[in-house]
N, C-alpha and C positions, 0 to 999 in steps of 0.2 A: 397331355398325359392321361394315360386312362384314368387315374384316380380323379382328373378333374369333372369324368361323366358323372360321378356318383354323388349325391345331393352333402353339404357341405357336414350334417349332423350324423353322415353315417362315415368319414372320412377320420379315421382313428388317428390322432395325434400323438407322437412323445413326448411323455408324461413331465412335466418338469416339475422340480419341490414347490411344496405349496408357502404361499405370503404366508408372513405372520399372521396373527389374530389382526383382522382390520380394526380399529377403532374410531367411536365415534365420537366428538366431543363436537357441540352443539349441530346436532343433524348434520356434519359435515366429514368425510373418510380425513385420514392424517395424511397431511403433506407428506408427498414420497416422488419419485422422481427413478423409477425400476429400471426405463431404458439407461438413461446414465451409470447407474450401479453395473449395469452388465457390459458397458463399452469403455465403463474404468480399469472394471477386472480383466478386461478382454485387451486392454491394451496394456498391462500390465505383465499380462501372461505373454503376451506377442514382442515385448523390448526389449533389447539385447542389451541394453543396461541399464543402469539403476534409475528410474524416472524420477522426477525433480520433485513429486510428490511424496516421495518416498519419505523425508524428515518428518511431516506433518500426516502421515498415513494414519489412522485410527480406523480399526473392524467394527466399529461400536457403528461409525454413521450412517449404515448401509440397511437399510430397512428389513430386504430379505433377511432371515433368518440362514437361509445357504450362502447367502453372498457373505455374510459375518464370517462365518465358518472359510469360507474360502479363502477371505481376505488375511485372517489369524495367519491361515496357512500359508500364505506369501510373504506375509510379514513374519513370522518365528524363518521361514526362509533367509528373508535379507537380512535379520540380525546375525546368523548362522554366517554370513558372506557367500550364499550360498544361489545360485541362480533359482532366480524362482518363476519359469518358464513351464509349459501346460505339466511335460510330463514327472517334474521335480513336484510341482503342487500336487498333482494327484497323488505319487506314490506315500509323499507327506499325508495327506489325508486317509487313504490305505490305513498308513503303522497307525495314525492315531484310532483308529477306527471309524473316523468321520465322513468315509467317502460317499455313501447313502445318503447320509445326513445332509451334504451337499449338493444333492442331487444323480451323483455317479457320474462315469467320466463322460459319459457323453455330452451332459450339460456343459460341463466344463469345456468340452470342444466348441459347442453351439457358442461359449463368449468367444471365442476365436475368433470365430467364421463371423460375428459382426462388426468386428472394425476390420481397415485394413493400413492401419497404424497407430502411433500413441502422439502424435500432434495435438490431438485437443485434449489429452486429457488434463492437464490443469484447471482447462473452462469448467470441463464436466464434472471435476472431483469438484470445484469450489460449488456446482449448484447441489450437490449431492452433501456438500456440508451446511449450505443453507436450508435445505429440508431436513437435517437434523437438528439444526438449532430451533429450528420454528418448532419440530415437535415436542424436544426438551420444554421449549416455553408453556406452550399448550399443558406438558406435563405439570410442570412448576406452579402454573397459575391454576389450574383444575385441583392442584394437592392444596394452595391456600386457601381456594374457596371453601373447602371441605373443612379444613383443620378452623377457618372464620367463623366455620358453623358450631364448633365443638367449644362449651362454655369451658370445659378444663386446656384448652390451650395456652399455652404462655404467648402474649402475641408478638411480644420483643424479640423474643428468642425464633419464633418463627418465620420475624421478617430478618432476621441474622443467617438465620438458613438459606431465603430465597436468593437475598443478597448474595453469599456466596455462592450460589448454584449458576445464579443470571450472569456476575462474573466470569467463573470458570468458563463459559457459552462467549466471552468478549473477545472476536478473532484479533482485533487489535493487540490483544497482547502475546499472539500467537506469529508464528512464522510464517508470511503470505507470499503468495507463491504469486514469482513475475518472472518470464523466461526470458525478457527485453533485457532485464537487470544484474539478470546473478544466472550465473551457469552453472548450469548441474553439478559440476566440480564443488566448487565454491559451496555450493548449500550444504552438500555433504560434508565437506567439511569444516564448516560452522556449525551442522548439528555434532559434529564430531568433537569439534572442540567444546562445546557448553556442556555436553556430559561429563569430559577430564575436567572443568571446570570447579562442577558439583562432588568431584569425587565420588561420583557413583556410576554404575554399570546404568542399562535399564532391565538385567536381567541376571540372577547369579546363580550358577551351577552348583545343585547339589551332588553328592557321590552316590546318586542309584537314577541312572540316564531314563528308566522308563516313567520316576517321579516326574523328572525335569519335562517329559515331554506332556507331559497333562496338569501340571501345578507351575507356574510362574512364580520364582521367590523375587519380587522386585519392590522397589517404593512405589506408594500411593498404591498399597492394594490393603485390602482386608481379607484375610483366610481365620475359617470356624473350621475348629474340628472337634470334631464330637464322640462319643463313644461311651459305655459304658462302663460302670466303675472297677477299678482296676485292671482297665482293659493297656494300664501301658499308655493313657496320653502323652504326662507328661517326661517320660522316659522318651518316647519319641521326639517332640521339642528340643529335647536336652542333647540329644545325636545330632538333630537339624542342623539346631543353632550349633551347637561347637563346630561341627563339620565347615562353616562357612565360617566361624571366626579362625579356624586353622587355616582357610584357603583364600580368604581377604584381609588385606590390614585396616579397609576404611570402613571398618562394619560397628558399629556402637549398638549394645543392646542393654534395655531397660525392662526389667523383669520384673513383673511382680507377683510375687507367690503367695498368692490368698490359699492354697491347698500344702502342695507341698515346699518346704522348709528353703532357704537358702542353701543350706547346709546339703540337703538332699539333691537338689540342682549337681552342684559341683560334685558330688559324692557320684551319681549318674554318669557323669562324662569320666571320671578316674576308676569307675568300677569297669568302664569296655574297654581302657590302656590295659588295666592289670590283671584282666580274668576275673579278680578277686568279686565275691558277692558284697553287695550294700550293704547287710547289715553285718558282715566280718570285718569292711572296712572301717563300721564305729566303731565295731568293738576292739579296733586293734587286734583281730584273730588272723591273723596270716603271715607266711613266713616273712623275719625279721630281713631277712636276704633281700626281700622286695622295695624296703625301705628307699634304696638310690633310684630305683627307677619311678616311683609313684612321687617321689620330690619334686622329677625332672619335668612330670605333666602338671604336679603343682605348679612350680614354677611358670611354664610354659600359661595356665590358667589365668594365672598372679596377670600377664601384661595381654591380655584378653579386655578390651571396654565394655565392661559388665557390670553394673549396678543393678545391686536384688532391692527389692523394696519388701521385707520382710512383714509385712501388715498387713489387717484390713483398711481396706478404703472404701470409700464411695469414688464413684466416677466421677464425677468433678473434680474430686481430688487429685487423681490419679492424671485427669488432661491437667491440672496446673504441672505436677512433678514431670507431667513429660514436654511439657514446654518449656520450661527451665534445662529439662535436658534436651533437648535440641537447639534451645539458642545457644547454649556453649559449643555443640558441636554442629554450626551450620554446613558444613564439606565433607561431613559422613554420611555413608547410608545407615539411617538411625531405626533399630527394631525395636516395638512397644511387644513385651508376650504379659497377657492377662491372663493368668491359672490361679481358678477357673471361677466365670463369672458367677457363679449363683454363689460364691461367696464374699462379695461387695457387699460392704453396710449398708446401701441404700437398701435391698432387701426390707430390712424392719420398718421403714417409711410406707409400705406396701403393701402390708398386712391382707386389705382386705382386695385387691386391688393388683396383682403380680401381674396381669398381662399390662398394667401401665408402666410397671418395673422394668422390666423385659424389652419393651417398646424404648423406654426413656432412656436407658440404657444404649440400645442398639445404635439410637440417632445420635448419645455423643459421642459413641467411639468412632459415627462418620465423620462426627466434626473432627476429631481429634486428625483422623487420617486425611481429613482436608485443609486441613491446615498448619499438618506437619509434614506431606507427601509421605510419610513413614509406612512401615510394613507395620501391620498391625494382625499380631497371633492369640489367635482366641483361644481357650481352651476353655469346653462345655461336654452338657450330658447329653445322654437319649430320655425321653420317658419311661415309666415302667410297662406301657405295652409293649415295646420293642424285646424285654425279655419272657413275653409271656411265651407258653410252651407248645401255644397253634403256630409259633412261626417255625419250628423243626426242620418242617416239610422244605422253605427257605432257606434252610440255615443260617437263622437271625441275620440274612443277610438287613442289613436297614436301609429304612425309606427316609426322607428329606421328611416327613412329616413326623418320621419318632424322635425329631428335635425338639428336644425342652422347650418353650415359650410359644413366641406366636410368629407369626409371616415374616416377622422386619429379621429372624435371625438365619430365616432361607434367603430374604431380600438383602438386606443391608450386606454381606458379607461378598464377595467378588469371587470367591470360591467359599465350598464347604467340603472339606476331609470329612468321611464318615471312618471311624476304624470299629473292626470286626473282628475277635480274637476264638476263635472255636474252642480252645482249651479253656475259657470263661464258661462253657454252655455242656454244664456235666453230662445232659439229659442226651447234647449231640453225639457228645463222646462215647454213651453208654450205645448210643445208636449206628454207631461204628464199628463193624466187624471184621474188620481186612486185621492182620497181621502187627503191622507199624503203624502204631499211632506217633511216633514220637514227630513225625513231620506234621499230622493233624495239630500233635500240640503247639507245637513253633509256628503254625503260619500263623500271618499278620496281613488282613485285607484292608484296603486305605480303596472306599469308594468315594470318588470324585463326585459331587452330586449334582453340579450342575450337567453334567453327562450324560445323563440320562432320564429318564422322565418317572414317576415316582413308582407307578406301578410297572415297571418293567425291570421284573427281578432278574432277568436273564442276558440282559443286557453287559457284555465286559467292557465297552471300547472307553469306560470311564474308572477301570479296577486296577489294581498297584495290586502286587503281591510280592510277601515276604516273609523271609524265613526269621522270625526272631527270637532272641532268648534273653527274656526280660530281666534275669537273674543279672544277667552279664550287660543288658544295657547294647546288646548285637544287632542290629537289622542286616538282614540280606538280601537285593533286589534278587527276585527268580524271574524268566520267564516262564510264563505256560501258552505252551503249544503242542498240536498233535499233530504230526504230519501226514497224518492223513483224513483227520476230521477237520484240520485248520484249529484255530481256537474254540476253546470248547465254552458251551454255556451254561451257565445252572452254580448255584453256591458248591451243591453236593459233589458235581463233578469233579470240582476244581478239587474240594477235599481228597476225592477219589486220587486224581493224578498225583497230589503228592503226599499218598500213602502206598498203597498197593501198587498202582500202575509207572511212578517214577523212580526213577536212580537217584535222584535230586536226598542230598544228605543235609541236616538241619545244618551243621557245622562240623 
């Protein structure tokens, strides 16, 4: 071919996504195994049915960063029942926005074109889990050495940690894959069956489809959301969760409301049945007429599994109360919501010292969720840079860094809700000159934060938008699109479209 005349460093390549951050832990790169990751995914995408991998499939083990990414999108595929063949994963990666992220489809063809079936792929997934485990370990053992060196370590507690983390890493206790023995049938459904078992999904649908496809409500996750004050957190929570205990029976939740009241909780979910405002419904100010029907969502509330924990606590407190509540209910999917941490009494033990608060905090709500597989809902603030008045120009869109505390509450959490309310931010409002403000005042922006990268304020393929009216306790998923710019970028724009430029009506 002519291109082989030309010397090999002027011979332009297509481009593929670049590795993660190599890392080096003692002068040596991290176990990884890249050709396998690519002729996993490639055989995957080439199967015409569900490969035997598929019960024990996990996105996490695949070193690439794109290959993660791709692999989500196979797997949220096959829980859907959904063929997850080249050209279903791409368009999947499209809506989410993550097709770039992945490499674009071309990459995605390239896993194609290197296998030419899914025969080994068991061999291959299993070496591709043992270079995950080797580097978990590397992890695990690098974080005790560290934490051995720090004289305020607790060291019991932190060989309790390692212990369960080395655990969790033990495939023996995991589903292992033999094609001699169990037929792809059969695996399927035995992972089929030990979910109905547990009485839990491994994934539950909320009622606004473009949340669902960027937020995973499932056990054994942790989600932080965060926002500023009275930006409507926990008004949101309160929609969440009713919403799923309307549309599941095995759902248990433990709430505890260190901010707002018990009482306010339940008041939230009966103020968006009845129209009625929050504080009409204390005060008994609304027509008497209404009395039958705000009973019948009483009522309806009444056989709801909800326990408020109306106190302050300290965290260790609060993992005893939630471990007593999940040994009673071992066959529920059990939700722990914390609102909102900076008001835990451990706080005054902390005085001089809050990023140890902070940190001490984050690692036992891990424990908590490692050892109860439970959903676990944070509710937190931003700092007060986040409202300073150079961010306009953004519209306070926020960064993963105007999170209260220190790293472990970007780390420790498996997602983080950012919410952004424009009608909070007077100075944007005064800055707003279109005609209709009242959709400027309703929207409700929910950025997803591991989606994006911190400085990249323009970024949407991680942004929820909604129309809400906090009065009423309403969310409304909207899309935004332009059909002829495609999706637009920028905080201001978005303002823009659903003021002047959309039809889109608050309610």
């Amino acid at each position: 071919m002519i291109m082989d005349k030309f010397p090999k460093h002027f011979q332009k390549k297509p481009q593929k996504p670049g590795l993660n951050e190599v890392i080096f832990e003692h002068g040596k790169i991290s176990p990884q195994a890249i050709e396998l990751e690519e002729g996993v995914l490639g055989a995957l995408l080439i199967s015409e049915r569900d490969s035997s991998i598929m019960p024990i499939f996990e996105p996490k083990i695949f070193y690439k960063k794109a290959h993660q990414i791709i692999a989500t999108g196979i797997l949220e595929l096959h829980l859907e029942d959904v063929p997850y063949d080249m050209l279903m994963v791409v368009e999947r990666l499209r809506f989410k926005g993550e097709l770039d992220m992945a490499g674009g489809p071309y990459f995605i063809t390239t896993l194609v074109n290197k296998v030419s079936s899914d025969a080994n792929i068991a061999f291959w997934y299993k070496i591709v889990q043992q270079k995950f485990i080797s580097r978990e370990i590397i992890r695990i053992g690098s974080e005790m050495i560290r934490l051995a060196y720090d004289d305020c370590t607790d060291i019991f507690e932190m060989l309790d940690d390692a212990r369960e983390q080395l655990e969790a890493l033990d495939l023996s206790k995991h589903e292992k894959i033999s094609q001699n023995n169990m037929s792809i049938t059969s695996m399927v459904l035995k992972s089929m069956t030990k979910v109905a078992d547990r009485g839990k999904s491994l994934f539950y649908r909320t009622r606004w489809a473009n949340f669902d496809s960027r937020v995973i409500t499932g056990p054994n996750k942790i989600i932080l959301l965060a926002g500023g004050a009275k930006m409507g957190k926990t008004k949101f929570v309160a929609m969440w969760i009713s919403g799923l205990l309307e549309d599941y029976a095995e759902i248990s939740v433990c709430w505890i409301t260190l901010e707002d009241s018990a009482s306010d909780c339940v008041t939230h979910y009966l103020s968006s049945k009845v129209f009625i405002k929050g504080k009409d419904l204390k005060k008994k100010n609304f027509n008497p007429n209404l009395m039958p029907i705000l009973n019948e969502h009483l009522d309806r509330w009444s056989k709801f599994d909800v326990e408020f924990i109306d106190q302050s606590l300290k965290i260790r407190k609060i993992a005893g109360i939630f471990k007593t509540f999940c040994d009673k209910r071992p066959d529920r999917f059990n939700i722990l919501v914390i609102d909102n941490i900076l008001s835990l009494d451990d706080r005054s033990d902390y005085k001089h010292d809050l990023n140890s608060f902070y940190d001490d905090v984050m690692n036992e709500i891990l424990r908590i969720r490692q050892s109860s597989k439970a959903l676990i809902l944070v509710v937190h603030h931003f700092n007060d840079a986040q409202q300073n008045k150079d961010n306009l120009k953004d519209g306070y869109r926020p960064r993963l860094t105007d999170i209260k505390g220190t790293e472990s509450f970007r780390r420790v959490p498996n997602q983080v809700l950012m919410i952004n309310t424009p009608a909070k931010q007077k100075d944007l409002l005064a800055e707003y000159k279109g005609e209709r403000k009242e959709n400027l005042k309703s929207l409700y922006i929910i950025d997803v934060g591991a989606s994006r990268e911190d400085n990249n304020l323009d970024a949407d393929d991680g942004v929820i938008h909604m129309l809400a009216s906090l009065d009423y306790n309403v969310f409304k998923e909207v899309d935004y699109y332009d059909p002829e710019k495609g999706v637009k970028k920028g905080a201001m724009e978005t303002f823009e479209h659903y003021t002047s430029d959309s039809n889109e009506q608050p309610f």
